[in-house]
N, C-alpha and C positions, 0 to 999 in steps of 0.2 A: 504494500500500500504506500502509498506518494500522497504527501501535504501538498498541496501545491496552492498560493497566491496568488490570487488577482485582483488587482488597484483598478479599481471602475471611479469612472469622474462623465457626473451630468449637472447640467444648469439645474436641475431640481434636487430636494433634500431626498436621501436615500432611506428608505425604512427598512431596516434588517429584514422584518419578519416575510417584508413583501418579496425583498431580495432573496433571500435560502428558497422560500416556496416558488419564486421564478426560477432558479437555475435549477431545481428539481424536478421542476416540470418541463425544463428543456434538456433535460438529458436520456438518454435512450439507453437500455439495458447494456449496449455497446460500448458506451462511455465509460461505465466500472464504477459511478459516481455512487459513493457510499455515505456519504455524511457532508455538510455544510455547514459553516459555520460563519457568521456574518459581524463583520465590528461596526458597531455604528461610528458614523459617519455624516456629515452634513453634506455636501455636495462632489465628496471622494469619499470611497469609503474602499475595505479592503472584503475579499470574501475568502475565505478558506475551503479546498474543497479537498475530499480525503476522494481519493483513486487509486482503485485496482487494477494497476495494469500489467504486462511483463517485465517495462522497462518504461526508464525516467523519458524516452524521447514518447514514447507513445501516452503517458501520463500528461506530462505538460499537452501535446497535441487533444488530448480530451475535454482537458480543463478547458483549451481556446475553444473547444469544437461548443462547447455548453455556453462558455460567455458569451460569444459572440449569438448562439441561438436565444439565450436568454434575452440580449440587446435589442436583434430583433424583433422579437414579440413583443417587446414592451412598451405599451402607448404610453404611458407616464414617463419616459426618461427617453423621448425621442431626441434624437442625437448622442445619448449617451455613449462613451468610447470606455474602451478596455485600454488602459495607462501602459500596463507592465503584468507580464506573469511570468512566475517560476517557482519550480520544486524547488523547497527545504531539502540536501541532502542529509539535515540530523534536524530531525521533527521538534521544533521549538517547543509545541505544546505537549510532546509527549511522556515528560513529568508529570503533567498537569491531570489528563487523561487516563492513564492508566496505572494500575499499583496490583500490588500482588496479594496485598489486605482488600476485607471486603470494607472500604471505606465510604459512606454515603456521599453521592453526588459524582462517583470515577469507578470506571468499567473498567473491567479484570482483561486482562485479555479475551479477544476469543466472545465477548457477552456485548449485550445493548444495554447499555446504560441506561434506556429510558425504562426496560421491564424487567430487566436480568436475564432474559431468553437469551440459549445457545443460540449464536446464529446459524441456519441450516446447514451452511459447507464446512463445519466442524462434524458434522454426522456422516459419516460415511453409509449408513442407513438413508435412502432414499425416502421413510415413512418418518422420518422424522423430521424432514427439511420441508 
């Protein structure tokens, strides 16, 4: 999995919650795109987007492939541009994120933090994914 950054800058103020739920919804089972994470921002803002890919060239390529679909779709940030993106090669947040305690509020490896669910491609059992 690859962190990967992208600096989005539009004439209008960014709303995280609108922004993760835009790039989530322009991304396609192909993209890898596993998690978003959005810093607020007023008229730049950054988004963090966690991908599963083979390799850092094919991750960053995804990451654009969603920003820029996201861009598009978007009536509220017409004109909006993608500034700069690129993979973290040592995941800034990945202190932050994960522990090896079951600490409230940070995912174990391997788990969803929002429910504690294994996520399915840890089960090698097809009935359970």
């Amino acid at each position: 999995m690859y962190l990967v950054r992208a600096h989005l800058e539009s004439r209008h103020p960014w709303d995280p919650t609108s922004v993760r739920r835009g790039l989530l919804r322009a991304a396609t089972p192909a993209d890898g795109l596993e998690h978003v994470f959005v810093q607020d921002g007023d008229r730049a803002t950054t988004a963090v987007l966690f991908i599963c890919a083979p390799s850092l060239f094919r991750a960053e390529a995804a990451a654009r492939t969603v920003c820029e679909n996201f861009l598009a779709q978007s009536s509220t940030h017409d004109g909006a541009k993608l500034l700069a993106l690129a993979a973290d090669l040592v995941p800034a947040l990945g202190h932050l994120l994960v522990s090896d305690e079951d600490v409230p509020g940070r995912a174990q490896p391997g788990r969803e933090p929002a429910d504690g669910n294994d996520l399915p491609w840890q089960h090698p059992d097809s009935s359970q994914a």
